[in-house]
C-alpha positions as protocol buffer text, in pm:
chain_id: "A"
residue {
  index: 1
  type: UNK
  ca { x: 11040 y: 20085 z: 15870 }
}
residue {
  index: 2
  type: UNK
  ca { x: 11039 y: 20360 z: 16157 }
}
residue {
  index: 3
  type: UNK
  ca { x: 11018 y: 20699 z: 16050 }
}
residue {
  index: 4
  type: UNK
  ca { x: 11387 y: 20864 z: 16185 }
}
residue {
  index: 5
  type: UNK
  ca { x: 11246 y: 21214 z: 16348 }
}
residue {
  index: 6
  type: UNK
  ca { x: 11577 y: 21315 z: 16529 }
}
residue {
  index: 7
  type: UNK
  ca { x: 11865 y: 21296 z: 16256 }
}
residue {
  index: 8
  type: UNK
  ca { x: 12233 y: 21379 z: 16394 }
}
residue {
  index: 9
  type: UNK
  ca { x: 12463 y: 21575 z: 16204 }
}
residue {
  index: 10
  type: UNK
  ca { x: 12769 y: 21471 z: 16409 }
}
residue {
  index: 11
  type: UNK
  ca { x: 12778 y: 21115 z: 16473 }
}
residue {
  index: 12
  type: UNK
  ca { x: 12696 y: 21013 z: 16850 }
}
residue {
  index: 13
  type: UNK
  ca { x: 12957 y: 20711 z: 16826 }
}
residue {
  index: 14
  type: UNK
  ca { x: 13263 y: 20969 z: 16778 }
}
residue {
  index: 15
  type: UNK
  ca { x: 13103 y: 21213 z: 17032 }
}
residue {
  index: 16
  type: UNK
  ca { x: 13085 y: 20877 z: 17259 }
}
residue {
  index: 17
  type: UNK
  ca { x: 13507 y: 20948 z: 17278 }
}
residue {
  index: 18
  type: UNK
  ca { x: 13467 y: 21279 z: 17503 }
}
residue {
  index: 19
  type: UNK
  ca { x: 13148 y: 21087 z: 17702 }
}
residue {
  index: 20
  type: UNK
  ca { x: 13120 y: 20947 z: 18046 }
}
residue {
  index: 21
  type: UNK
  ca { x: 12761 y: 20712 z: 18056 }
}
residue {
  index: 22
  type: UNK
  ca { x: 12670 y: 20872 z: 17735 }
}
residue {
  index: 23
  type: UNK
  ca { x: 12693 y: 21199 z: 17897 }
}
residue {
  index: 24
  type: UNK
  ca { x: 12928 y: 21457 z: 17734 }
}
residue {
  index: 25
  type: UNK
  ca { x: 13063 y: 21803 z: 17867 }
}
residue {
  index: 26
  type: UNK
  ca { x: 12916 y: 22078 z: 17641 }
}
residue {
  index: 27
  type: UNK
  ca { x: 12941 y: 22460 z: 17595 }
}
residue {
  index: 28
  type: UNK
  ca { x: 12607 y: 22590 z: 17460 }
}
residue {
  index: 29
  type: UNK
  ca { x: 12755 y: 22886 z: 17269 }
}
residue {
  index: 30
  type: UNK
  ca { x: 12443 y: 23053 z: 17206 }
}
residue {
  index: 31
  type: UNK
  ca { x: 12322 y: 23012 z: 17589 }
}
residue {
  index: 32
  type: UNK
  ca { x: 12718 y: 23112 z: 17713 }
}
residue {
  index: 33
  type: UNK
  ca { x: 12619 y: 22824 z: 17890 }
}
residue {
  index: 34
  type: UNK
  ca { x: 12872 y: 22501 z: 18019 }
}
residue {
  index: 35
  type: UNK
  ca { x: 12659 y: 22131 z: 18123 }
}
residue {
  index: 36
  type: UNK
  ca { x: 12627 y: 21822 z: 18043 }
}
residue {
  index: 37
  type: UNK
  ca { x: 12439 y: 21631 z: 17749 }
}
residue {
  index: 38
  type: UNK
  ca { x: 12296 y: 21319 z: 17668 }
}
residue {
  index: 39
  type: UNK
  ca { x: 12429 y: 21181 z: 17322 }
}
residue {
  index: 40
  type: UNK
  ca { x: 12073 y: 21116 z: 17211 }
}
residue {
  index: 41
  type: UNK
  ca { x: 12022 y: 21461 z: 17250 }
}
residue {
  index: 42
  type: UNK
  ca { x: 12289 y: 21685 z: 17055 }
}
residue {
  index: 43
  type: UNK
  ca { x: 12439 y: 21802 z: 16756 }
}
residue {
  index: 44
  type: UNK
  ca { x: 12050 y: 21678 z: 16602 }
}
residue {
  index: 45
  type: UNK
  ca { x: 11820 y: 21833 z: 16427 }
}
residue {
  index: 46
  type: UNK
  ca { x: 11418 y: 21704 z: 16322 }
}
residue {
  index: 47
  type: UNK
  ca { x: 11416 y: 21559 z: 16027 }
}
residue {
  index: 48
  type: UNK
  ca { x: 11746 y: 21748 z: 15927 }
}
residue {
  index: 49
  type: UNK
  ca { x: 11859 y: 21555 z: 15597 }
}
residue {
  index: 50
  type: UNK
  ca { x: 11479 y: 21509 z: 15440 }
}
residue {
  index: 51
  type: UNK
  ca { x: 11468 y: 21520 z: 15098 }
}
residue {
  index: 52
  type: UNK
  ca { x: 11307 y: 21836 z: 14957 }
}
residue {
  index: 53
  type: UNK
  ca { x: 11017 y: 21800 z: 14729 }
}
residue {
  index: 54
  type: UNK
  ca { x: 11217 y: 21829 z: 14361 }
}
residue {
  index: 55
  type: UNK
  ca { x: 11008 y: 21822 z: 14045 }
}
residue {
  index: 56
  type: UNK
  ca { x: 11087 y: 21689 z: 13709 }
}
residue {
  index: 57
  type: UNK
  ca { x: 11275 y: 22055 z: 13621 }
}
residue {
  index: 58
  type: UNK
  ca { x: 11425 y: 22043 z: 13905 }
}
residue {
  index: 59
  type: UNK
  ca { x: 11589 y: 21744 z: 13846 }
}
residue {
  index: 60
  type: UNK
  ca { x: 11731 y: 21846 z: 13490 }
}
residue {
  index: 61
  type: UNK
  ca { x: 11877 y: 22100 z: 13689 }
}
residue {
  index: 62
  type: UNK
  ca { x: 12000 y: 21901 z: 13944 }
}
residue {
  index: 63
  type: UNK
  ca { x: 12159 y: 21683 z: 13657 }
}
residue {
  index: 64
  type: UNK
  ca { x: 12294 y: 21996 z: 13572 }
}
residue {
  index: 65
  type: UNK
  ca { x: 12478 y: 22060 z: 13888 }
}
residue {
  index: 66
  type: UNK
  ca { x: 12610 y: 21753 z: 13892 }
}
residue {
  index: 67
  type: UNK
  ca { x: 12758 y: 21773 z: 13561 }
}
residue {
  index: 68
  type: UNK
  ca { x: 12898 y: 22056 z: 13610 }
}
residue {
  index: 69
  type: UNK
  ca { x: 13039 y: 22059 z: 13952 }
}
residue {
  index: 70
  type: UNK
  ca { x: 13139 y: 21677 z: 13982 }
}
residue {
  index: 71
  type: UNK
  ca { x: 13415 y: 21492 z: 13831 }
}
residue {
  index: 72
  type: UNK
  ca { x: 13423 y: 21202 z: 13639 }
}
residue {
  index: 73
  type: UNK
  ca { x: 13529 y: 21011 z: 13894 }
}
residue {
  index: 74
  type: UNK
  ca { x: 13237 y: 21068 z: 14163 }
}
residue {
  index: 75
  type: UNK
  ca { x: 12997 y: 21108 z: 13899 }
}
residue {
  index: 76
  type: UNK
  ca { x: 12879 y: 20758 z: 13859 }
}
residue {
  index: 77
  type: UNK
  ca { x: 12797 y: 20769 z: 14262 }
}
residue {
  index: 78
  type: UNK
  ca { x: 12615 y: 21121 z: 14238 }
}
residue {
  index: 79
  type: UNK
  ca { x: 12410 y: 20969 z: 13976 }
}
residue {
  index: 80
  type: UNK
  ca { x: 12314 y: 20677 z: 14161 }
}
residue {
  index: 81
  type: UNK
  ca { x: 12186 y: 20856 z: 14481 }
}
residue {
  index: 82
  type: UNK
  ca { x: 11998 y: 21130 z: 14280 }
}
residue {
  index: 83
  type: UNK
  ca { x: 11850 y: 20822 z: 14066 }
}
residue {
  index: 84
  type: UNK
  ca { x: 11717 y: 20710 z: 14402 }
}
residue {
  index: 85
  type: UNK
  ca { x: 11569 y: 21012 z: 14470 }
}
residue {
  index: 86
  type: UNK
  ca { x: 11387 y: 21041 z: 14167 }
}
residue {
  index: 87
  type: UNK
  ca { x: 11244 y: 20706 z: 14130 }
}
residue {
  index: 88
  type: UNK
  ca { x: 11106 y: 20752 z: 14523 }
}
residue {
  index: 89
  type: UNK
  ca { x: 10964 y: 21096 z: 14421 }
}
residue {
  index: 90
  type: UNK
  ca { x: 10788 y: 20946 z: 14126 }
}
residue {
  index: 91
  type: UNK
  ca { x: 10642 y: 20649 z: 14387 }
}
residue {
  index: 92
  type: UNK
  ca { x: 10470 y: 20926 z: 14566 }
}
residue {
  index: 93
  type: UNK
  ca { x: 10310 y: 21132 z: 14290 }
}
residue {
  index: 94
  type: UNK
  ca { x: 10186 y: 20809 z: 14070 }
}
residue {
  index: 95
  type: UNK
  ca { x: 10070 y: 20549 z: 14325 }
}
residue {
  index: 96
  type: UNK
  ca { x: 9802 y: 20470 z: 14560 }
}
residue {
  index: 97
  type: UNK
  ca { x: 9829 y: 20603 z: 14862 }
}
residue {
  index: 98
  type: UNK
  ca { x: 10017 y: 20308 z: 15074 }
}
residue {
  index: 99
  type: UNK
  ca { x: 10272 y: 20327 z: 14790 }
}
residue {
  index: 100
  type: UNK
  ca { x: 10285 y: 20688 z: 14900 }
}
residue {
  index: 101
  type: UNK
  ca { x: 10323 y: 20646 z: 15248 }
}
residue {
  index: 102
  type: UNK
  ca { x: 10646 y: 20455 z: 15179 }
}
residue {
  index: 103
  type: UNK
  ca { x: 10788 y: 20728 z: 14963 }
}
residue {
  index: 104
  type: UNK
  ca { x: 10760 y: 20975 z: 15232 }
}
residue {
  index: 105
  type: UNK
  ca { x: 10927 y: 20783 z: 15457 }
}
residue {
  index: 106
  type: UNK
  ca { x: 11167 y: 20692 z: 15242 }
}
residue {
  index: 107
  type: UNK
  ca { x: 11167 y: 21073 z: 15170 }
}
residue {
  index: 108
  type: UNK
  ca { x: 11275 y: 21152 z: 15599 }
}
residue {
  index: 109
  type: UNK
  ca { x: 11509 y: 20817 z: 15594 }
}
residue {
  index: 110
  type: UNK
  ca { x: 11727 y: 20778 z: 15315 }
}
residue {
  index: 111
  type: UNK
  ca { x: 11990 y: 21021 z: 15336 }
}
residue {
  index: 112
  type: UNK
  ca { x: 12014 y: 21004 z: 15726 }
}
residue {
  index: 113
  type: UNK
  ca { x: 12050 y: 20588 z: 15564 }
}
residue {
  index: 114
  type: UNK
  ca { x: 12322 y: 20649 z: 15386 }
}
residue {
  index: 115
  type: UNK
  ca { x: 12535 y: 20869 z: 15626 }
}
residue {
  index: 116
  type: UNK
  ca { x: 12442 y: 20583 z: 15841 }
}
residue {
  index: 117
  type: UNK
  ca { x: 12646 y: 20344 z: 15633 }
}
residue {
  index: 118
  type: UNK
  ca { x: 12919 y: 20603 z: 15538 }
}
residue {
  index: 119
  type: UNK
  ca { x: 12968 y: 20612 z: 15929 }
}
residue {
  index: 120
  type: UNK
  ca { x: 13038 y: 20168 z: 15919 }
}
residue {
  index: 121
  type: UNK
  ca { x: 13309 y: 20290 z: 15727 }
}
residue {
  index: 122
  type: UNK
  ca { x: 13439 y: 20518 z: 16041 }
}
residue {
  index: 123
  type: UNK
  ca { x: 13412 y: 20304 z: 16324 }
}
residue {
  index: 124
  type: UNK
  ca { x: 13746 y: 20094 z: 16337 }
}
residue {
  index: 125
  type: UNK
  ca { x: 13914 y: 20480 z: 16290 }
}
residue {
  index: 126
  type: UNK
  ca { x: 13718 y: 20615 z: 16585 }
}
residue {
  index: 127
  type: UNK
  ca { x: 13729 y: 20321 z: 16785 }
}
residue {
  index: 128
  type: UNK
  ca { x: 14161 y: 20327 z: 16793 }
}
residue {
  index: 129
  type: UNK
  ca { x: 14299 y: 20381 z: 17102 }
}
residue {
  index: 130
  type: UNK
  ca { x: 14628 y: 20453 z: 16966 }
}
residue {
  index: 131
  type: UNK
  ca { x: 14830 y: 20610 z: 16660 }
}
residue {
  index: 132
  type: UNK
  ca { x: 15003 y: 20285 z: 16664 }
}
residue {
  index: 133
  type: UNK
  ca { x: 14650 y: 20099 z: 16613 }
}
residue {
  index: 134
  type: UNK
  ca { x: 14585 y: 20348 z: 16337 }
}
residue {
  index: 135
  type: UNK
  ca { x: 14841 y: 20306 z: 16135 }
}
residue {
  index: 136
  type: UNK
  ca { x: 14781 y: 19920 z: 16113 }
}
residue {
  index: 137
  type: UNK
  ca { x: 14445 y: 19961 z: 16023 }
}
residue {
  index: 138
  type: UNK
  ca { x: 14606 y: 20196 z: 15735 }
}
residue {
  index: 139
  type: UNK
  ca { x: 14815 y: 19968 z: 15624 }
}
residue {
  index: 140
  type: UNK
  ca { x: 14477 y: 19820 z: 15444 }
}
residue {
  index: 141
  type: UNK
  ca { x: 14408 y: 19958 z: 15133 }
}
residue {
  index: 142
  type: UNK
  ca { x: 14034 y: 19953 z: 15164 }
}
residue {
  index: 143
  type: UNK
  ca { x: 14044 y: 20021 z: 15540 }
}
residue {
  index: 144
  type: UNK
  ca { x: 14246 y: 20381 z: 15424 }
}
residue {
  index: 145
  type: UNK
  ca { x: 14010 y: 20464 z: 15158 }
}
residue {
  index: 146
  type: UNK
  ca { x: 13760 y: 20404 z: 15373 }
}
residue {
  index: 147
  type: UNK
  ca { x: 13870 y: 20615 z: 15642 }
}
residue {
  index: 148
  type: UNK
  ca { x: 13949 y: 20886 z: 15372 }
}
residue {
  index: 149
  type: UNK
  ca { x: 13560 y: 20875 z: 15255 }
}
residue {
  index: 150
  type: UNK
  ca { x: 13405 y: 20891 z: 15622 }
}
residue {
  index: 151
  type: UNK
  ca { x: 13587 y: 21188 z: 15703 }
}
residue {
  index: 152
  type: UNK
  ca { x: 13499 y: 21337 z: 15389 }
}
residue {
  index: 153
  type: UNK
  ca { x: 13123 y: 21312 z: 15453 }
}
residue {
  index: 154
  type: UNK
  ca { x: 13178 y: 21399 z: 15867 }
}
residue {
  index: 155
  type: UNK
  ca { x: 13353 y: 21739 z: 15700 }
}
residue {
  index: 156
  type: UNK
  ca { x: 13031 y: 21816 z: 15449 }
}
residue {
  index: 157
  type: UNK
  ca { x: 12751 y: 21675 z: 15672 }
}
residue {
  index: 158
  type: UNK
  ca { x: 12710 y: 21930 z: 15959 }
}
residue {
  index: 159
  type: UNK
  ca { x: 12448 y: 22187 z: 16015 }
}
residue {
  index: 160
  type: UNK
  ca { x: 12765 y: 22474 z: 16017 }
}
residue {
  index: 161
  type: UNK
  ca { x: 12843 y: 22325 z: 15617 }
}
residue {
  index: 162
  type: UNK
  ca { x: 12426 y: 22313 z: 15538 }
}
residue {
  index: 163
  type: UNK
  ca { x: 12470 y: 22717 z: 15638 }
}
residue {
  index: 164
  type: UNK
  ca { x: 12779 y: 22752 z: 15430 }
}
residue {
  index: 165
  type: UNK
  ca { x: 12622 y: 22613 z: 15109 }
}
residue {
  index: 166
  type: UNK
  ca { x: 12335 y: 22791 z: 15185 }
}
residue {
  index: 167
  type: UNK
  ca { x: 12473 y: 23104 z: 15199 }
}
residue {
  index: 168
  type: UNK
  ca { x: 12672 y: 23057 z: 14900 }
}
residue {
  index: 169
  type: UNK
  ca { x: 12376 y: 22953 z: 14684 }
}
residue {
  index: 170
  type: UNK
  ca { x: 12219 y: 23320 z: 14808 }
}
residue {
  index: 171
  type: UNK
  ca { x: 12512 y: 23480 z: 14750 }
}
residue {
  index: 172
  type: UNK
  ca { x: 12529 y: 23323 z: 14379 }
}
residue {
  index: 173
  type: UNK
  ca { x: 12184 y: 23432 z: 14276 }
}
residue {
  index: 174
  type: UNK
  ca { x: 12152 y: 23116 z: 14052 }
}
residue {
  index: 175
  type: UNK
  ca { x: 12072 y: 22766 z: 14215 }
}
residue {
  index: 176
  type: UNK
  ca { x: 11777 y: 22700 z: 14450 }
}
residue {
  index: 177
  type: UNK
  ca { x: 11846 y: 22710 z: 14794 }
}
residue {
  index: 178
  type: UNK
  ca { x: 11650 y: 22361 z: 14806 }
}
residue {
  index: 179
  type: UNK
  ca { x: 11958 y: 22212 z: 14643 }
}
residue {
  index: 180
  type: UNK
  ca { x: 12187 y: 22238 z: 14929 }
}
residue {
  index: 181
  type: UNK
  ca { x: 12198 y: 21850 z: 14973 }
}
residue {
  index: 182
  type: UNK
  ca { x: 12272 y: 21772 z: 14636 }
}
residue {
  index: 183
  type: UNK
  ca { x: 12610 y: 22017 z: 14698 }
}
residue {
  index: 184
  type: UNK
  ca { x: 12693 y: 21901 z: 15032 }
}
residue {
  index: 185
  type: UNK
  ca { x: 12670 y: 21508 z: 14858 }
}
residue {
  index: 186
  type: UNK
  ca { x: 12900 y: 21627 z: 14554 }
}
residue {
  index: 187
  type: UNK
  ca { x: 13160 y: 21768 z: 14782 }
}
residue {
  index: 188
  type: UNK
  ca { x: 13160 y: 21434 z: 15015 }
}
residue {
  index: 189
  type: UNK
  ca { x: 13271 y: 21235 z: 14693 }
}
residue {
  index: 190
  type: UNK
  ca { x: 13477 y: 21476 z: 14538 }
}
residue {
  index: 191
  type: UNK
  ca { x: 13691 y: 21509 z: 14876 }
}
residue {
  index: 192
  type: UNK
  ca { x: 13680 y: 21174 z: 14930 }
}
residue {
  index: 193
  type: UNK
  ca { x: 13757 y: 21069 z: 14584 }
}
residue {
  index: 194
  type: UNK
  ca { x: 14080 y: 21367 z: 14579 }
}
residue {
  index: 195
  type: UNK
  ca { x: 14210 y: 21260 z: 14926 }
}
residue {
  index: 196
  type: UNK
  ca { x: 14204 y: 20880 z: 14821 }
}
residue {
  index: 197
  type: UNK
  ca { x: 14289 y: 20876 z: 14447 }
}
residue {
  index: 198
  type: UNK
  ca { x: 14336 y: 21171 z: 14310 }
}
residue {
  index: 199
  type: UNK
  ca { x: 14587 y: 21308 z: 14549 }
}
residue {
  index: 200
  type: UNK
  ca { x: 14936 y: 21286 z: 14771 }
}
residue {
  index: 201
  type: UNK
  ca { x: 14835 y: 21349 z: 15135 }
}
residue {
  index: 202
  type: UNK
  ca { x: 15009 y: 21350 z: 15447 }
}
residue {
  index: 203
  type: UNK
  ca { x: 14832 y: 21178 z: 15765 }
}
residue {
  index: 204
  type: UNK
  ca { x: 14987 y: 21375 z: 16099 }
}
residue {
  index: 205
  type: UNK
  ca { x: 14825 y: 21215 z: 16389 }
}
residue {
  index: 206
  type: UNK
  ca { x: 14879 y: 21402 z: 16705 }
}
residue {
  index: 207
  type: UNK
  ca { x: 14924 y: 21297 z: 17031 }
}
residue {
  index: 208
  type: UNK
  ca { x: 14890 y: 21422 z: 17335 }
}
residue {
  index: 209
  type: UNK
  ca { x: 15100 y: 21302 z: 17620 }
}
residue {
  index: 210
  type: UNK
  ca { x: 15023 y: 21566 z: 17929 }
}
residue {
  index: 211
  type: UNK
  ca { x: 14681 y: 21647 z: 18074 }
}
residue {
  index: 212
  type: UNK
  ca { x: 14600 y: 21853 z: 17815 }
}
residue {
  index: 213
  type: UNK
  ca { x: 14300 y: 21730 z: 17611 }
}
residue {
  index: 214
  type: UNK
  ca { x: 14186 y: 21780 z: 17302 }
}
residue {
  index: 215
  type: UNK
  ca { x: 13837 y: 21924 z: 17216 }
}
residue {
  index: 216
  type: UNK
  ca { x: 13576 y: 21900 z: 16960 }
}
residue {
  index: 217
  type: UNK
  ca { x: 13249 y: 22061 z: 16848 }
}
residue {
  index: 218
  type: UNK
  ca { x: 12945 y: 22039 z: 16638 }
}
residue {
  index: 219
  type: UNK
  ca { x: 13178 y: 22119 z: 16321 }
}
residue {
  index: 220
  type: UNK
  ca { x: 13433 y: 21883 z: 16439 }
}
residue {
  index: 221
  type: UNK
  ca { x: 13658 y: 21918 z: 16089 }
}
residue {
  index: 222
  type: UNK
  ca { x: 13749 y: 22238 z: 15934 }
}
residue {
  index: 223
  type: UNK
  ca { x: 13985 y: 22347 z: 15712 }
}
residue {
  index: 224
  type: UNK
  ca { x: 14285 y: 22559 z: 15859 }
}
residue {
  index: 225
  type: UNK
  ca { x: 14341 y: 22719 z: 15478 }
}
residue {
  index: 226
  type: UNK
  ca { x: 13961 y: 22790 z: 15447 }
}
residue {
  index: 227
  type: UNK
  ca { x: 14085 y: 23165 z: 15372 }
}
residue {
  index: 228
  type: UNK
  ca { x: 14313 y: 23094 z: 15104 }
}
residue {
  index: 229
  type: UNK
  ca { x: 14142 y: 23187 z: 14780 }
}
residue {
  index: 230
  type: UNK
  ca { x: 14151 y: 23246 z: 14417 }
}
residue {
  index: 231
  type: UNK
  ca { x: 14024 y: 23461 z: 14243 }
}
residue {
  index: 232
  type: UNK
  ca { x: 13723 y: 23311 z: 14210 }
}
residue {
  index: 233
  type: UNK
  ca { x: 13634 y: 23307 z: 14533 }
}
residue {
  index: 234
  type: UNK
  ca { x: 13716 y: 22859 z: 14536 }
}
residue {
  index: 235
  type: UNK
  ca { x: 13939 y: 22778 z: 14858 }
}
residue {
  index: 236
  type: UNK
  ca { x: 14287 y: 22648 z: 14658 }
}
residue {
  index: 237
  type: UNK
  ca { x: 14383 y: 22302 z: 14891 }
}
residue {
  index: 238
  type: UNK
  ca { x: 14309 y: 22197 z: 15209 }
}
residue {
  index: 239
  type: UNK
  ca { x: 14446 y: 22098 z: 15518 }
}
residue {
  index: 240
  type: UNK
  ca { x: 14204 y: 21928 z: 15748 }
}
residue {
  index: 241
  type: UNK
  ca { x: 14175 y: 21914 z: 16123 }
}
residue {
  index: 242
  type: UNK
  ca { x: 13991 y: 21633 z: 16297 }
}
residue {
  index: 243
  type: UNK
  ca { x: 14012 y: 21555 z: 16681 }
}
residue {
  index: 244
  type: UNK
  ca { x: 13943 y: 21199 z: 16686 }
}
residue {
  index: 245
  type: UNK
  ca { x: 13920 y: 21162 z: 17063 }
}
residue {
  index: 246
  type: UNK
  ca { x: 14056 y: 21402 z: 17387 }
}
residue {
  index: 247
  type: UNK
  ca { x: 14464 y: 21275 z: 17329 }
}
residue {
  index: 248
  type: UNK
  ca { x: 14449 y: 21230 z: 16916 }
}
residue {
  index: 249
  type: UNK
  ca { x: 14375 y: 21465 z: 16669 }
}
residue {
  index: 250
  type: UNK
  ca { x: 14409 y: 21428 z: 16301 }
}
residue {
  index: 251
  type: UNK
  ca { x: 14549 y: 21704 z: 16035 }
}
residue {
  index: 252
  type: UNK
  ca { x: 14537 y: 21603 z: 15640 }
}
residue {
  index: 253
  type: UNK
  ca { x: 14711 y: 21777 z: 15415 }
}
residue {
  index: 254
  type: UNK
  ca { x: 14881 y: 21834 z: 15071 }
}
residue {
  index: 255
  type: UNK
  ca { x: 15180 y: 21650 z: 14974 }
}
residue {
  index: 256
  type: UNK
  ca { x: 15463 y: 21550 z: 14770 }
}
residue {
  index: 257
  type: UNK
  ca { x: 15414 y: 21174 z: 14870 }
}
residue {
  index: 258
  type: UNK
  ca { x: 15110 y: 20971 z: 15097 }
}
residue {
  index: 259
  type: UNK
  ca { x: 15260 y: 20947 z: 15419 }
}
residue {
  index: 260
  type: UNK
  ca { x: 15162 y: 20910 z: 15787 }
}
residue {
  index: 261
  type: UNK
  ca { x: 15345 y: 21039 z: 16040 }
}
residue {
  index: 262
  type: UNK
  ca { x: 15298 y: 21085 z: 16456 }
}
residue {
  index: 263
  type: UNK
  ca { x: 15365 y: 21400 z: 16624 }
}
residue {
  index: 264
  type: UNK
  ca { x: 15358 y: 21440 z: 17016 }
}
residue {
  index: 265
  type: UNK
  ca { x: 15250 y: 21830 z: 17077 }
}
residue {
  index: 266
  type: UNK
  ca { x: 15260 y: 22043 z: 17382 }
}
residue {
  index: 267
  type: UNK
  ca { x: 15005 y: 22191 z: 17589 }
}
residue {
  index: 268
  type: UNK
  ca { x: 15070 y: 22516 z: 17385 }
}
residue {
  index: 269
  type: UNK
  ca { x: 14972 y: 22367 z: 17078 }
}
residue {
  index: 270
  type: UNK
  ca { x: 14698 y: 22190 z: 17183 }
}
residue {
  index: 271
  type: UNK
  ca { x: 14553 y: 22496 z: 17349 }
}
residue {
  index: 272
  type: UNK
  ca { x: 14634 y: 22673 z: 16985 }
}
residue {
  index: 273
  type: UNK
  ca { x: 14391 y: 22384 z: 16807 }
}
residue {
  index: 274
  type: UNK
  ca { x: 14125 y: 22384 z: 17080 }
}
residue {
  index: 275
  type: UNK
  ca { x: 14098 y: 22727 z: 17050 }
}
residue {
  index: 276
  type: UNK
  ca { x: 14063 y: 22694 z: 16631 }
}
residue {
  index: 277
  type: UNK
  ca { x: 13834 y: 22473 z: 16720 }
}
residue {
  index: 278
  type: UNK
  ca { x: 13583 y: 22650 z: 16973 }
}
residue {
  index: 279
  type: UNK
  ca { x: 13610 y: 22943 z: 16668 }
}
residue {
  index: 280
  type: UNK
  ca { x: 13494 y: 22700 z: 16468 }
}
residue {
  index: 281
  type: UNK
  ca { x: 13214 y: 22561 z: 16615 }
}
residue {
  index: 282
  type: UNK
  ca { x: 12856 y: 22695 z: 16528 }
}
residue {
  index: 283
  type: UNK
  ca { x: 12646 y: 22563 z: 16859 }
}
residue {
  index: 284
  type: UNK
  ca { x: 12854 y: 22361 z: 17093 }
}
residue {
  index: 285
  type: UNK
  ca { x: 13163 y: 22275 z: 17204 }
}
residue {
  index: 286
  type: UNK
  ca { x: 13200 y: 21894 z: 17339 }
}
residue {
  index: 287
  type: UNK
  ca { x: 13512 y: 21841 z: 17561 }
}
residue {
  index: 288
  type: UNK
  ca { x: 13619 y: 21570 z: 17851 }
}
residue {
  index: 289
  type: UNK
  ca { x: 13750 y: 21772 z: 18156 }
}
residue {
  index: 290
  type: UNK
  ca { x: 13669 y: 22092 z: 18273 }
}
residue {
  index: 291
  type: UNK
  ca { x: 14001 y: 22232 z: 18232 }
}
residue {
  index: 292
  type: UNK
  ca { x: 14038 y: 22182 z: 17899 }
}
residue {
  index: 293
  type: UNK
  ca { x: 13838 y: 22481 z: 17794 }
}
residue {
  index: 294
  type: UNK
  ca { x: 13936 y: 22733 z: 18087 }
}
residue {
  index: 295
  type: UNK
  ca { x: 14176 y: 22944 z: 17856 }
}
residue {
  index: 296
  type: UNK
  ca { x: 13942 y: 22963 z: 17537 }
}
């Protein structure tokens, strides 16, 4: 077993859809600066989704947070993976020191291992060349949850969510900030779980037709209703944007029944959503022609 250094946050196989030769058009936001990148190379961070080091109190607590911020429904699965945590963290403080070196590896690997098979759940979605393709791969019961799930965990998984939990942890003066995995798990199965059981949703896929392209980033889904809270501070619903590659793009939403529907927008509109999603973005912006980001 190879020790996995560089850990993406965005999955190179869906950036692969704005790529020429596994090259891809990039804005570096921070550098101002447009070029292009290899795949290996972006949206990555070292050893990004390592476990912390928890201790036995912090996994009561951790059990804690779980109960009470997960339903009954994704329970069972929270449980599991934090079970596998603890069992590998008690490998490394009990045993010999081989023993050891397997539990810190396992330690780098195992949540970059699971996003790894969250994203087999993705790849027929990604890989669709057409709405039309899409919605027969829908059609499947598994093959929708599926698609339902991996989106879910592409929408918790990125560094710009890891800042977002991070803050709010500070801001709440009550968990550990080393807990921010445990959250951004919990909210991959609770949004998968609401968007594939729990709730009516409305699939719109949008094409377009003209030269216009659509764009993407390193926080490639984001909620349009992010703003809209209680008061508790809790977001009330969601609506989710998701380019899935430069002429389809993806918004989820809140409905009275599941439906999927196809919507052919204009180059006004898809300037409008490029432009959501460059304000979005916490690093780079990934696009396919120049031209595409000229008004942003």
């Amino acid at each position: 077993m190879q020790k996995k250094k560089k850990q993406h946050y965005v999955w190179k196989e869906y950036l692969k859809n704005w790529s020429i030769n596994n090259y891809i058009n990039t804005i570096l936001l921070r550098k101002n600066l447009e070029t292009k990148v290899n795949l290996v190379n972006t949206s990555l961070e070292n050893y990004f989704y390592t476990v912390p080091n928890y201790s036995d109190q912090d996994f009561l607590e951790i059990l804690q947070i779980v109960d009470d911020h997960a339903s009954e429904y994704s329970r069972p699965q929270i449980i599991q993976i934090i079970s596998a945590i603890y069992k590998n963290s008690n490998l490394s403080k009990h045993f010999e020191s081989t023993v050891q070196d397997f539990a810190e590896l396992e330690r780098i690997n195992m949540i970059e291992d699971f996003f790894t098979n969250i994203e087999e759940l993705g790849k027929k979605l990604i890989r669709s060349n057409s709405v039309q393709q899409i919605i027969e791969l829908l059609k499947n019961d598994a093959e929708y949850s599926d698609a339902l799930f991996f989106i879910s965990f592409q929408y918790v998984r990125t560094k710009k969510m890891k800042e977002n939990v991070l803050k709010g942890i500070r801001e709440s003066n009550f968990y550990k900030e080393k807990y921010w995995l445990i959250f951004q798990i919990i909210y991959g199965f609770e949004i998968g779980i609401g968007l594939s059981i729990r709730k009516k949703i409305k699939l719109n896929f949008l094409v377009s037709k003209s030269d216009y392209n659509f764009i993407t980033s390193d926080n490639p889904i984001f909620n349009f209703l992010e703003n809209d809270k209680n008061e508790d501070g809790a977001v009330k619903d969601m609506e989710l944007y998701y380019p899935l590659n430069p002429k389809i793009a993806l918004i989820i939403s809140s409905s009275d029944k599941n439906e999927i529907e196809e919507t052919i927008i204009n180059e006004i509109d898809i300037e409008n959503l490029n432009r959501k999603v460059y304000n979005n973005a916490l690093e780079n912006i990934y696009f396919f022609e120049s031209t595409d980001v000229v008004n942003l």
